[in-house]
N, C-alpha and C positions, 0 to 999 in steps of 0.2 A: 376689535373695534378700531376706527380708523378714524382720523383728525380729517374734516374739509375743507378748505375756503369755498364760501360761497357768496357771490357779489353779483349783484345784479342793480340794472338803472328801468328804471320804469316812466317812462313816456307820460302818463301822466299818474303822478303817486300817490293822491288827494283819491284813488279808485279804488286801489287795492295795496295800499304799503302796507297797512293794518292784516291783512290777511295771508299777505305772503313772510309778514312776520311772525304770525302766529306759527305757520306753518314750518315755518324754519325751527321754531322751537319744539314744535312738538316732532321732531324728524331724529332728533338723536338726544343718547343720555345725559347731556350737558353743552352749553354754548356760549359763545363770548358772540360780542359786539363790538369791533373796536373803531368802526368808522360809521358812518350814517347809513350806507345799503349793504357793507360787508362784514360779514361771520365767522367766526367759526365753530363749527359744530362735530362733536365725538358722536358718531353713528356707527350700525352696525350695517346701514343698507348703504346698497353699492350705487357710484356717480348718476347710472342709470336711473334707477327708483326714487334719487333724489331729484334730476332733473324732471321725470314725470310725476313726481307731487309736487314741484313747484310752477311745471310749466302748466300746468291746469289752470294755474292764477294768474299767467299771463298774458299780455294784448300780443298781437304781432309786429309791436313798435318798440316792444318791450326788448331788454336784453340779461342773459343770465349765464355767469358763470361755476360752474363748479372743478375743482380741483383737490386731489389728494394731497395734501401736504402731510412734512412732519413737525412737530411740535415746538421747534426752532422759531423766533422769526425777532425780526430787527425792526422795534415800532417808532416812530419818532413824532411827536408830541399828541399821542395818543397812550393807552394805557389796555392791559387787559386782563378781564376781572370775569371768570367763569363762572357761567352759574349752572344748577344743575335742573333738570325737569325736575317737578313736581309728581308727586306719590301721591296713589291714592289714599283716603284716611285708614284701611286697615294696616296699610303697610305702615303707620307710627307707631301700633301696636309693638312690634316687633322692636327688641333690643336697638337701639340705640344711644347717641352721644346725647341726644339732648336729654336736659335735666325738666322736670317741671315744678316751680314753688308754690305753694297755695296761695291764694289770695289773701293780705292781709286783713284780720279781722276790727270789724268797725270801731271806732272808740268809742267805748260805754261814755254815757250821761255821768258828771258828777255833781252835789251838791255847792263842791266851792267855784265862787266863781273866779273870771279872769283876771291876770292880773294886770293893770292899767297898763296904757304904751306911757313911755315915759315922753318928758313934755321938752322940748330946746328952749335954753332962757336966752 
């Protein structure tokens, strides 16, 4: 599995930002965001496969970078915060970290009643 930069500027973005982001997400195991067009994404397909699912989604005015990097980089007033794809529901089944609590149960009705808010003199 292999770290990418991918950046790209889109001619007009109001078309298809939404779609060539989704696509970036669904393109490898986990991905950061750390600027408004550029990524990074942990994939297992190679520059080529990347360029042609994303160049599908774009204009000929459009422009797209891809780049193998390594997991080093030097960010400045920016931040970066991975996230990972999403699994489908059977895969929660399977062992893991997360825990789940039951939902707390509702408070029974009682006979007495409240006891008054107290009053400011």
């Amino acid at each position: 599995m292999r770290t990418f930069l991918i950046s790209y500027d889109l001619a007009n973005p109001a078309l298809n930002k939404h779609a060539v982001a989704q696509s970036i997400m669904e393109s490898g195991e986990r991905w950061a965001r750390p600027l408004d067009s550029t990524w990074y994404v942990t994939s297992d397909e190679c520059e080529a496969a990347l360029a042609e699912r994303l160049g599908a989604l774009l204009d000929a005015d459009d422009g797209l970078l891809i780049q193998s990097v390594d997991d080093q980089a030097v960010l400045t007033n920016t931040s970066l915060r991975w996230f990972r794809q999403r699994r489908p529901a059977d895969a929660l089944a399977k062992p893991s970290n997360v825990v789940a609590f039951p939902a707390p149960k509702p408070a029974e009705e009682t006979d007495e009643p409240e006891l008054p808010f107290a009053r400011a003199s």
